[in-house]
C-alpha positions as CSV (number, residue, x, y, z in Angstrom):
1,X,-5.6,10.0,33.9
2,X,-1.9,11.5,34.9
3,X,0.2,13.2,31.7
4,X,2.6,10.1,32.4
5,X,-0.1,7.6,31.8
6,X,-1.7,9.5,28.8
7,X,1.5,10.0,27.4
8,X,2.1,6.5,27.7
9,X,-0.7,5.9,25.9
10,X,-0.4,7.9,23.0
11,X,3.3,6.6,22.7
12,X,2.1,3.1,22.1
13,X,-0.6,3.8,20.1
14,X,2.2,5.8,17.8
15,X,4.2,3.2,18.0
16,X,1.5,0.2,17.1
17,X,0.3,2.4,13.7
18,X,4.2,2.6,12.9
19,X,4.8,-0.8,13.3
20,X,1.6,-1.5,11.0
21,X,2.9,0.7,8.2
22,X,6.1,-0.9,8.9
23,X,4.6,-4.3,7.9
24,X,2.9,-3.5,4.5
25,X,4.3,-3.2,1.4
26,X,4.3,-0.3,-0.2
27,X,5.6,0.9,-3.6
28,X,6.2,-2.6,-4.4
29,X,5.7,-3.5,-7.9
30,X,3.1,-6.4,-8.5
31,X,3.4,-7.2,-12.4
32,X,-0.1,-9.2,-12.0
33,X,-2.2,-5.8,-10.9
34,X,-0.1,-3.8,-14.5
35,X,-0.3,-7.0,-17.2
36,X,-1.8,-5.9,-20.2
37,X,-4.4,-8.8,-20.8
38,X,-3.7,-9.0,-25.1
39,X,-3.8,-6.4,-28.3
40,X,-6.7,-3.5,-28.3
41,X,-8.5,-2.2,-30.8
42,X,-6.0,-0.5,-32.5
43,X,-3.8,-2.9,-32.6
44,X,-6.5,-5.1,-34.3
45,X,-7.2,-2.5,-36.5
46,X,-4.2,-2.0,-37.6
47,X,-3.4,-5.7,-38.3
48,X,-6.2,-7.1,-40.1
């Protein structure tokens, strides 16, 4: 394998894995994966 041919080769596998990351979200907030699902215990507690 030439350096022009490996070189090529590593470009476009650089470029494929930034394309990926490009694609996903990240940092986005999702409110379904943080929703608190009701009162806990202390709240119950506290209220009864």
């Amino acid at each position: 394998m030439t350096a022009r041919a490996l070189l090529q080769t590593l470009l476009g596998r650089l470029l494929s894995v930034l394309a990926r990351l490009a694609c996903e979200p990240v940092g986005i907030y999702r409110p379904e994966a943080h929703y608190m699902r009701g009162p806990g215990p202390a709240w119950r507690a506290k209220h009864r």
